[in-house]
PyMOL Python script that loads the backbone (N, CA, C, O; Angstrom):
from pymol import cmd

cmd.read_pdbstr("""\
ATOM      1  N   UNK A   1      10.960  -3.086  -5.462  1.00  0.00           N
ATOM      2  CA  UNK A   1      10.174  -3.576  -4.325  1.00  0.00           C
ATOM      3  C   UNK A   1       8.892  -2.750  -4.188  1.00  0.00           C
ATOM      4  O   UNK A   1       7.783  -3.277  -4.101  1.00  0.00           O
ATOM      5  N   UNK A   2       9.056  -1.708  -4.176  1.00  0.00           N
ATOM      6  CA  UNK A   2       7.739  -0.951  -4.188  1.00  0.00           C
ATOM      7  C   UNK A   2       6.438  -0.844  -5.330  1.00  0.00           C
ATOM      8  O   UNK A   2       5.229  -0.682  -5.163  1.00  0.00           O
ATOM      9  N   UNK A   3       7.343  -1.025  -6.654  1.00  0.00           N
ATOM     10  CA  UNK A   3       6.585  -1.093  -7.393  1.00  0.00           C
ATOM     11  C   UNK A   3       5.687  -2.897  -7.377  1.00  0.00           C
ATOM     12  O   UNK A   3       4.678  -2.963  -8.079  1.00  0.00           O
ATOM     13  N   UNK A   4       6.016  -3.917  -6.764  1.00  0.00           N
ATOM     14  CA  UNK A   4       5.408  -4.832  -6.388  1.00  0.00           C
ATOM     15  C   UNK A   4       4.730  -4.835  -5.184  1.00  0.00           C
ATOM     16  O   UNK A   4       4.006  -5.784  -4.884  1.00  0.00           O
ATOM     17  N   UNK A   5       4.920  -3.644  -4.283  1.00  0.00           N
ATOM     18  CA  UNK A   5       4.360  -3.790  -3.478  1.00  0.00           C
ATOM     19  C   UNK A   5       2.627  -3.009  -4.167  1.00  0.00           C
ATOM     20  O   UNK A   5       1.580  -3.656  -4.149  1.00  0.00           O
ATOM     21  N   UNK A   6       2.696  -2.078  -4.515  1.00  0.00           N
ATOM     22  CA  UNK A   6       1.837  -1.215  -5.757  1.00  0.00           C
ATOM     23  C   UNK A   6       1.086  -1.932  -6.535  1.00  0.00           C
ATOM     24  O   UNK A   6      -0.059  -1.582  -6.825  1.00  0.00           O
ATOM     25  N   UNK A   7       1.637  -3.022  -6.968  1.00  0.00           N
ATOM     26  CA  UNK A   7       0.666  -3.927  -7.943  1.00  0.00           C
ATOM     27  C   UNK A   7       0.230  -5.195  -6.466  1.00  0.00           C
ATOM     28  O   UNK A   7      -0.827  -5.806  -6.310  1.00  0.00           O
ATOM     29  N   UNK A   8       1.000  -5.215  -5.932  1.00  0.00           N
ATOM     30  CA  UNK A   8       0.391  -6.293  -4.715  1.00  0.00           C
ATOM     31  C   UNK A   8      -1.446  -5.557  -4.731  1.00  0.00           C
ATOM     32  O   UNK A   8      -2.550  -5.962  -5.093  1.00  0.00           O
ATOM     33  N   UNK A   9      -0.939  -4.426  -4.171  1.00  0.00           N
ATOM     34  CA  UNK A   9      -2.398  -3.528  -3.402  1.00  0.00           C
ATOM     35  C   UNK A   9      -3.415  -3.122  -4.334  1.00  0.00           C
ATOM     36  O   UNK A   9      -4.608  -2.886  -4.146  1.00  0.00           O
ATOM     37  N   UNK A  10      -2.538  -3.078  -5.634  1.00  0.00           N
ATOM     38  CA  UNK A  10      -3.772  -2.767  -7.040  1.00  0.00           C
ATOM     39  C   UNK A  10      -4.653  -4.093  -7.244  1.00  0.00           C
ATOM     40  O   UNK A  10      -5.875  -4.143  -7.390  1.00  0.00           O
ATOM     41  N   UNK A  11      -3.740  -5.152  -7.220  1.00  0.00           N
ATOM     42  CA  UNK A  11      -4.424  -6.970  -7.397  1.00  0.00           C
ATOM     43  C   UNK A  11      -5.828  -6.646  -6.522  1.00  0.00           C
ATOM     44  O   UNK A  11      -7.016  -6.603  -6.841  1.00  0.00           O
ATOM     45  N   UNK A  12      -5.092  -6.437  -5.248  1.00  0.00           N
ATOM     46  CA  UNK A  12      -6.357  -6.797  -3.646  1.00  0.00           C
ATOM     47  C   UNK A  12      -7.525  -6.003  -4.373  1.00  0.00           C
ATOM     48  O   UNK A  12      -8.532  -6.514  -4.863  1.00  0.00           O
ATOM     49  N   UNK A  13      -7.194  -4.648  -4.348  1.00  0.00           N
ATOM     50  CA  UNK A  13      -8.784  -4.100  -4.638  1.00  0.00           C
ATOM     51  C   UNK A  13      -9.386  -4.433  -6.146  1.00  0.00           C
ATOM     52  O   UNK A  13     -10.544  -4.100  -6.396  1.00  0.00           O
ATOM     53  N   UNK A  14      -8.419  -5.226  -7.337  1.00  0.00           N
ATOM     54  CA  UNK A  14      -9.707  -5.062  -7.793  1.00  0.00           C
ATOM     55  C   UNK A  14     -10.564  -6.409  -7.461  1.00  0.00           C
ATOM     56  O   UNK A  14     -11.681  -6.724  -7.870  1.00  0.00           O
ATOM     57  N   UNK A  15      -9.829  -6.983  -6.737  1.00  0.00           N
ATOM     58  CA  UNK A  15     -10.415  -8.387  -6.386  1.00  0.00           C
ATOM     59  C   UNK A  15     -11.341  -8.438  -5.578  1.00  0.00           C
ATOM     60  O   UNK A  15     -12.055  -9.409  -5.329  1.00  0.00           O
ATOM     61  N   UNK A  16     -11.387  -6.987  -4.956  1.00  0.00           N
ATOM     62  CA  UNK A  16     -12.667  -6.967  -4.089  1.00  0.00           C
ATOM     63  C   UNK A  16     -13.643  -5.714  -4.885  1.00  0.00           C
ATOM     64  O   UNK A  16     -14.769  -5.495  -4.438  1.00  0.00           O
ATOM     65  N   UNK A  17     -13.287  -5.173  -5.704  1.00  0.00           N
ATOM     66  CA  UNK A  17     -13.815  -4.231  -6.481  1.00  0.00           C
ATOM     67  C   UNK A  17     -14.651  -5.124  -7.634  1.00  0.00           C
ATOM     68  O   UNK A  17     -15.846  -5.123  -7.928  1.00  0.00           O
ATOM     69  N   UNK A  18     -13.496  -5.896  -8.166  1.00  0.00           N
ATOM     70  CA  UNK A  18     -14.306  -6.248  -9.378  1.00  0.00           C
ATOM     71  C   UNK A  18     -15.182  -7.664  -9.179  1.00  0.00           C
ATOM     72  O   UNK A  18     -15.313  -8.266 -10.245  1.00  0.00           O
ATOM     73  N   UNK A  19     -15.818  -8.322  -8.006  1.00  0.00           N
ATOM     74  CA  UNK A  19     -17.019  -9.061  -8.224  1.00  0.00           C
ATOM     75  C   UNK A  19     -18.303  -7.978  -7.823  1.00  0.00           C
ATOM     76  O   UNK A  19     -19.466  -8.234  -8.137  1.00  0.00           O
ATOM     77  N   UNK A  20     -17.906  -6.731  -7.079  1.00  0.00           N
ATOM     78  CA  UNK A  20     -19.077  -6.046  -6.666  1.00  0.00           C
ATOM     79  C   UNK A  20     -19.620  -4.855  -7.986  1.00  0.00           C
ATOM     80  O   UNK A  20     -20.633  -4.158  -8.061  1.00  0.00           O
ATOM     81  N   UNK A  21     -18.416  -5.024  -8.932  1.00  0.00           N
ATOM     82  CA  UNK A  21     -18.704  -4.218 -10.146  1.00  0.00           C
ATOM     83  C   UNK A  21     -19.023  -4.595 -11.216  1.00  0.00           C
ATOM     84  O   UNK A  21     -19.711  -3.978 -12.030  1.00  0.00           O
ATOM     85  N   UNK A  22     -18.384  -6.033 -11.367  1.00  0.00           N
ATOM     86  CA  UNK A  22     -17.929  -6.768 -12.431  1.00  0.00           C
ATOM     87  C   UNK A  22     -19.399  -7.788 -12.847  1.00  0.00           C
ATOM     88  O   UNK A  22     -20.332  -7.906 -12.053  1.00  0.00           O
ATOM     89  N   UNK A  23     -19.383  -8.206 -13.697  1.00  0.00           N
ATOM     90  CA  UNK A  23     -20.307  -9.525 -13.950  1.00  0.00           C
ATOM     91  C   UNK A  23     -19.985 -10.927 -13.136  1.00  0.00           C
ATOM     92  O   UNK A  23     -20.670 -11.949 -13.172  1.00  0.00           O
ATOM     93  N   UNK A  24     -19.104 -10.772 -12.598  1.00  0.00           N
ATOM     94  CA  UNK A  24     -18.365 -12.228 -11.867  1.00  0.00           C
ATOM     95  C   UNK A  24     -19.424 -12.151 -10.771  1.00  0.00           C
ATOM     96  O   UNK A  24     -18.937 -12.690  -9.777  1.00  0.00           O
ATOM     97  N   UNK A  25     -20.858 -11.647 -10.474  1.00  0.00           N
ATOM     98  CA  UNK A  25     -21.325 -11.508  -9.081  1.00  0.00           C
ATOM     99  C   UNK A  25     -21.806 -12.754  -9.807  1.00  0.00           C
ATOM    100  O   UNK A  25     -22.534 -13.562  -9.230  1.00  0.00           O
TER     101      UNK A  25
END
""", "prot")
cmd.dss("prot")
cmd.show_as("cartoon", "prot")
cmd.util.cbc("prot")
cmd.orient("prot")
């Protein structure tokens, strides 16, 4: 459970990490 909770919270940021880093802008 935790370790999904861990990849839950890793998903979120890079999803907000990776259009402000990423080429996806």
């Amino acid at each position: 459970m935790i370790s999904i909770h861990s990849q839950h919270q890793l998903i979120t940021v890079l999803f907000v990490v990776a259009p402000e880093q990423g080429p996806y802008r």
